[in-house]
MIKOL-232467 format. One line per field, with one value per residue (C-alpha): residue in three letters; x, y, z. Coordinates in Angstrom, 1 decimal. Layout:
residuo	(ala	...)
px	(X	...)
py	(Y	...)
pz	(Z	...)
//
This chain:
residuo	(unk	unk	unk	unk	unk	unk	unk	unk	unk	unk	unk	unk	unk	unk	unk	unk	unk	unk	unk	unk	unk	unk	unk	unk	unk	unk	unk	unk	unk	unk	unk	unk	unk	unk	unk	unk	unk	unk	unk	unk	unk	unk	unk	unk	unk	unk	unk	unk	unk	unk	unk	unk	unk	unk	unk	unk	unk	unk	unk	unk	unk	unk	unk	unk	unk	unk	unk	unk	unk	unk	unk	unk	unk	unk	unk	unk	unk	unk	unk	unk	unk	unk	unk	unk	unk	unk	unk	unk	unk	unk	unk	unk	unk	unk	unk	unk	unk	unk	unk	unk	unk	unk	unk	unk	unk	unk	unk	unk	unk	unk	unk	unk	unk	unk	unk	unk	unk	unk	unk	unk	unk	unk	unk	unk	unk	unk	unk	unk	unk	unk	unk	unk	unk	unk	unk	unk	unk	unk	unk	unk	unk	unk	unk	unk	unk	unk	unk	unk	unk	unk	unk	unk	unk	unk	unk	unk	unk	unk	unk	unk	unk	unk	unk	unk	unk	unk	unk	unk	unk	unk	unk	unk	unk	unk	unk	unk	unk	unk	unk	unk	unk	unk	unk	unk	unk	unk	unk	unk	unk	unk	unk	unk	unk	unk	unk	unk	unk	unk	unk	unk	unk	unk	unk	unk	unk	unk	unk	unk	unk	unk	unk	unk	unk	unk	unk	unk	unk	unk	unk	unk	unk	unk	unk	unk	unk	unk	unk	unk	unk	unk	unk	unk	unk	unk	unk	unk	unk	unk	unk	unk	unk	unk	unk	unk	unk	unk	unk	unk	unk	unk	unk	unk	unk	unk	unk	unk	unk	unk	unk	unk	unk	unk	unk	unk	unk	unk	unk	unk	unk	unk	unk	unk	unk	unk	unk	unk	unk	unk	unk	unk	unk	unk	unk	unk	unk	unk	unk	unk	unk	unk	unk	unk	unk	unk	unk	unk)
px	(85.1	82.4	81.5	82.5	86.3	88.4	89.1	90.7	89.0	91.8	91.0	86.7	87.9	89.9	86.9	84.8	86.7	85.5	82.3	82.4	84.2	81.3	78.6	80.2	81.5	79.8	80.3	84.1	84.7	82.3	83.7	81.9	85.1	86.7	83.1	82.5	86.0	85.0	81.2	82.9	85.9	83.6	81.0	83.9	85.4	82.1	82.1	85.2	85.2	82.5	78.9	78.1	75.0	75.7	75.0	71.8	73.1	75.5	72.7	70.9	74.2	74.3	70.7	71.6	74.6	72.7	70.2	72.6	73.9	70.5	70.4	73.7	72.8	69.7	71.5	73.8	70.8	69.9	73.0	74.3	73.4	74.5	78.2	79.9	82.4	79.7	77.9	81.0	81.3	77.8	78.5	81.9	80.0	77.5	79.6	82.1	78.7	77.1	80.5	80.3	77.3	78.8	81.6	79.4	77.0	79.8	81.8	84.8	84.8	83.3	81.8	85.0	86.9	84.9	85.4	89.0	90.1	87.7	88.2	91.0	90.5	88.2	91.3	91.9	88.2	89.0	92.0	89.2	86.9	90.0	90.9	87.6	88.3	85.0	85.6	88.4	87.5	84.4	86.7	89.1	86.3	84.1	86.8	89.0	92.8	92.6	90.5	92.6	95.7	93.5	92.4	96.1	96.8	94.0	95.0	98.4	97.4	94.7	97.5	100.6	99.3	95.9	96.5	96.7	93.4	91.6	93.0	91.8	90.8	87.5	88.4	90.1	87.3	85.3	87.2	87.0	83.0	83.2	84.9	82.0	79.3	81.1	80.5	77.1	75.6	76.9	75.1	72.3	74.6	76.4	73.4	72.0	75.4	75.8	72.4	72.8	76.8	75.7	72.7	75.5	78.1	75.4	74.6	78.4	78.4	78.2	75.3	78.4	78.7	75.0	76.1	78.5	75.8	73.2	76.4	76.9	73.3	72.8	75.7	75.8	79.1	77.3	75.6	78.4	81.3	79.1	78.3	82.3	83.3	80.7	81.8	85.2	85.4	83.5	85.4	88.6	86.8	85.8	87.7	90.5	87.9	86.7	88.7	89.1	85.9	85.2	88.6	90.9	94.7	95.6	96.4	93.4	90.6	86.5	87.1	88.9	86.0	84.8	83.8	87.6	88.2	87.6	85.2	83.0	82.7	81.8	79.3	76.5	77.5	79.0	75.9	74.1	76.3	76.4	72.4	73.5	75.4	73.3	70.5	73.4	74.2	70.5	69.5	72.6	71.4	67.2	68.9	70.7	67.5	65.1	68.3	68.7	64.5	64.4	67.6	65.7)
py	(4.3	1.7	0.8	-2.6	-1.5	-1.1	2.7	4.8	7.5	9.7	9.1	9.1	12.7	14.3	13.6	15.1	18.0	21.0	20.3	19.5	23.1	24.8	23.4	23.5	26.5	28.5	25.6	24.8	27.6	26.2	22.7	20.9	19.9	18.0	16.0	15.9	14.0	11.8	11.2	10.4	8.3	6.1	5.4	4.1	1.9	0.2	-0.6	-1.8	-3.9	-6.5	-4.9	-3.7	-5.7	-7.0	-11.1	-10.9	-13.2	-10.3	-7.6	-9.9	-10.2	-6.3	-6.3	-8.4	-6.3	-3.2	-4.7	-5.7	-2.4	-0.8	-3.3	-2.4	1.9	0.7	-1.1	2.0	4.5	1.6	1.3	5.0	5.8	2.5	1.5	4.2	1.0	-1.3	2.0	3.1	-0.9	-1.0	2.3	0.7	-2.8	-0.3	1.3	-1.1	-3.7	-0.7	-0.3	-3.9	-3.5	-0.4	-2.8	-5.6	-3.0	-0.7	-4.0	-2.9	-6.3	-9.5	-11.8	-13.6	-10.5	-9.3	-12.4	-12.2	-8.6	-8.4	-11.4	-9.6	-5.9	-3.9	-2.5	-3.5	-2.9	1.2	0.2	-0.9	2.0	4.5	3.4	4.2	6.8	8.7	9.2	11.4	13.3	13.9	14.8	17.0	19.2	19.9	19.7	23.2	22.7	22.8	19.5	18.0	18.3	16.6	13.7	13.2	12.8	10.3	8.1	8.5	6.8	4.7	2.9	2.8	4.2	2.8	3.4	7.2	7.1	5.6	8.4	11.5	14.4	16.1	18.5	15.9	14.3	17.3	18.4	15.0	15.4	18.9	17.0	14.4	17.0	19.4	16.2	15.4	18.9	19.0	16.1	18.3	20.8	18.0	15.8	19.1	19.7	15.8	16.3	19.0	17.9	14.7	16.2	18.6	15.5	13.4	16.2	15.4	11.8	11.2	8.0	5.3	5.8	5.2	2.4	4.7	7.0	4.6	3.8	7.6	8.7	6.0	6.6	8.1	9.1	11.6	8.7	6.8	9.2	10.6	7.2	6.3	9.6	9.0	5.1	5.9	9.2	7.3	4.3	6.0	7.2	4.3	1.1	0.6	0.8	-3.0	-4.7	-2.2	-1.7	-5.4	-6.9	-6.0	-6.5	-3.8	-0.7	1.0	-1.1	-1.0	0.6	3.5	4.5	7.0	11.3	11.9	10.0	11.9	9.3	9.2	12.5	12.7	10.0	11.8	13.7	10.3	8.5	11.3	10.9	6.9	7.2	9.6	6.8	4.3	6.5	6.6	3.1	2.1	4.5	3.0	-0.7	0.1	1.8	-1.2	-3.4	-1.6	-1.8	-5.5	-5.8	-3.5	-5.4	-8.9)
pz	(25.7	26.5	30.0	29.7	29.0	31.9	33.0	35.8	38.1	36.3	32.8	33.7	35.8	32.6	30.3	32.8	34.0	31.7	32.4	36.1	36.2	34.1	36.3	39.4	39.5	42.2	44.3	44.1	46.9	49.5	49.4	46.3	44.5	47.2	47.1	44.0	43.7	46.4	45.1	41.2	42.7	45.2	42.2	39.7	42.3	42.9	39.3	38.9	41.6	42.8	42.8	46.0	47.9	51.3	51.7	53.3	56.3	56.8	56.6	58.9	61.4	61.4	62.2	65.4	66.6	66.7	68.0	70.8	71.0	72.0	74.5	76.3	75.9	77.8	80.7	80.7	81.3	84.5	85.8	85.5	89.5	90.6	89.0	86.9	85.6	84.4	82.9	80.8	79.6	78.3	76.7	75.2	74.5	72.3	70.3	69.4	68.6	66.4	65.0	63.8	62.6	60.6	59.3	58.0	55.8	54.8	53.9	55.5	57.2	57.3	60.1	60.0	60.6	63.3	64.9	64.8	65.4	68.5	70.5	73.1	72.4	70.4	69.1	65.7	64.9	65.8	63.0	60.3	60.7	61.1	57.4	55.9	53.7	53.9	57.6	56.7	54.2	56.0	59.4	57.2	55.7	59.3	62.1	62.6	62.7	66.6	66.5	64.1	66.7	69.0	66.6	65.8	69.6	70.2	67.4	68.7	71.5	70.4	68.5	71.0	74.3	75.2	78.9	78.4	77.1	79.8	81.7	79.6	81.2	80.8	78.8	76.0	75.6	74.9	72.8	70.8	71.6	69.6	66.3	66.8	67.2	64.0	62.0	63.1	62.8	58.7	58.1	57.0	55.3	53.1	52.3	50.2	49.5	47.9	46.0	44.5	43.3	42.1	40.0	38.3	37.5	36.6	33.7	32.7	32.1	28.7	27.2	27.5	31.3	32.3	34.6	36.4	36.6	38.2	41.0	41.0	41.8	44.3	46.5	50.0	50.6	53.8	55.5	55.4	56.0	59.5	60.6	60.3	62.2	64.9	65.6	65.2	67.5	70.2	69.9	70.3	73.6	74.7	73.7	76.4	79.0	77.7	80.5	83.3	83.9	84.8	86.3	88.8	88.2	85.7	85.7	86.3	87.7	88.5	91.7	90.3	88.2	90.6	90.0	89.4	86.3	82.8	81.6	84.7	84.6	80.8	81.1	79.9	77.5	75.7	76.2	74.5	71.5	71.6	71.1	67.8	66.8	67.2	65.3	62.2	61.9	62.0	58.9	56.9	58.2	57.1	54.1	53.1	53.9	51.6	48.9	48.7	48.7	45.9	44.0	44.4)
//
C-alpha cells in the first residue's frame, strides 16, 4: 500500500504483526508490547493527521510560561518560612503555568484554550492533561493497583469534589507523591526500553512506509507520557488551592493554612517534585526548540 493512501493503525499493526512477534519476543513479557502498540499507533496518527511542528509563537508562549513557572517555585523557596498560603499558591501558580507550557508543545491546547479554560479555575486545564493518553498508559504500566485506587479517588474529586481535596490528609498525598515518584524513576527504565522497541519495529516496516518510519523513530512517547503524569499528579494536588490561599470567604481560607492542614505539612516534599516537573517540561520545550531549528 503506498504511503500516500489512507490506512488504519489496525491494517499497518496486522501487516506488521509476525514480525513485531519474531523480534520482540523476549520483550513482550517485560512490558514492550503494550509500548510498542503505543510507539506504532502515536507515529501513524501523526501522519495521518496534520504534521506535527508547534507554531513557533506557540513554542515561544511555552517558553514564557515556564519561564513564569521558575519564577513562582522561586518565590515559594522565599516565602516558605513566612506564609504557608502564599507558598502553596506559588507552588499551584507553577504547576498549573508549566502545565500550560506542557499543553502548547504537546498540542493538547492552544493559547486560545488556555485562555479560556483557566480564567476562574485551573480546573479544566487538569481535564486536558487528564485526557492525554500517554499519561495513562504510562500511569497504568508503573503505578501498583494500590495507587491506582488512589488516582481514581483523586480524579473523583478533582472533578466533583474540589473541596475534599484541599483538605487531604498527609498521608493522601503521599501516596499520590509515590504514583508521581513510580513514574519518574522509570523514566530511565522506559527511555532504553523505547529505544530498543523502536529499533526492532523499525526493522519491520517495509520500503513503502519510510515516512511512518521517520514519525516512528522520532517520537518520544517517555518524555511526554512522564511530563503529563508529573503535571497532572501535581495539579490534582494543587489546583483548588488557587483561591483559598489568597481570599477570605470560602470554605477554607489563608488563615487556615497553618501546620494542621495536609498540604502545609507536605510542602516540601511537593516543592521537591514541582522542581522535577519543571526539569520535564523544560527538556520537552528545548526538545521542541532544537526540532523546529532543525525542520527550517
Amino acid at each position: 500500500m503506498p504511503i500516500s493512501q489512507t490506512f488504519d493503525f489496525d491494517t499497518l499493526w496486522s501487516r506488521l504483526e509476525p514480525c513485531i512477534k519474531r523480534v520482540l519476543e523476549s520483550r513482550l513479557r517485560s512490558g514492550g508490547w503494550p509500548l510498542a502498540r503505543a510507539l506504532m499507533r502515536q507515529a501513524l496518527q501523526k501522519r495521518t493527521s496534520r504534521p506535527e511542528q508547534v507554531e513557533s509563537p506557540h513554542l515561544d508562549l511555552a517558553g514564557k510560561y515556564l519561564s513564569i513557572a521558575e519564577d513562582d517555585l522561586k518565590a515559594a523557596h522565599l516565602l516558605r518560612n513566612a506564609s504557608s498560603a502564599l507558598t502553596v499558591y506559588h507552588l499551584q501558580q507553577a504547576v498549573e503555568k508549566a502545565t500550560k507550557a506542557f499543553c502548547l508543545v504537546a498540542e493538547i491546547a492552544t493559547p486560545e484554550e488556555l485562555k479560556e479554560s483557566s480564567h476562574r479555575t485551573p480546573q479544566p486545564l487538569l481535564s486536558l492533561v487528564g485526557k492525554f493518553p500517554r499519561m495513562m498508559e504510562l500511569v497504568k504500566m508503573t503505578s501498583g493497583k494500590d495507587y491506582r485506587r488512589m488516582l481514581k479517588d483523586v480524579n473523583l474529586m478533582a472533578n466533583n469534589e474540589p473541596e475534599k481535596l484541599k483538605r487531604l490528609q498527609k498521608g493522601a498525598i503521599e501516596i499520590v507523591l509515590k504514583i508521581f515518584d513510580a513514574v519518574s524513576q522509570s523514566r530511565q527504565l522506559l527511555d532504553n526500553k523505547e529505544d530498543e522497541v523502536k529499533r526492532a519495529l523499525a526493522s519491520c516496516l517495509p520500503a513503502e512506509y519510510a515516512e511512518v518510519k521517520d514519525l516512528f523513530m522520532a517520537s518520544t512517547w517517555t518524555r511526554y507520557g512522564v511530563a503529563s503524569a508529573q503535571c497532572y499528579l501535581l495539579g490534582a494536588l494543587t489546583f483548588a488551592h488557587e483561591g483559598s490561599t489568597r481570599y477570605p470567604g470560602g470554605l477554607l481560607e489563608p488563615q487556615d493554612y497553618n501546620p494542621n492542614l495536609g498540604i502545609v505539612q507536605a510542602i516540601l516534599e511537593i516543592t521537591e517534585r514541582t522542581s522535577q516537573m519543571l526539569t520535564s517540561v523544560r527538556e520537552i520545550v528545548s526538545f521542541a526548540q532544537k526540532r523546529q531549528v532543525a525542520e527550517q
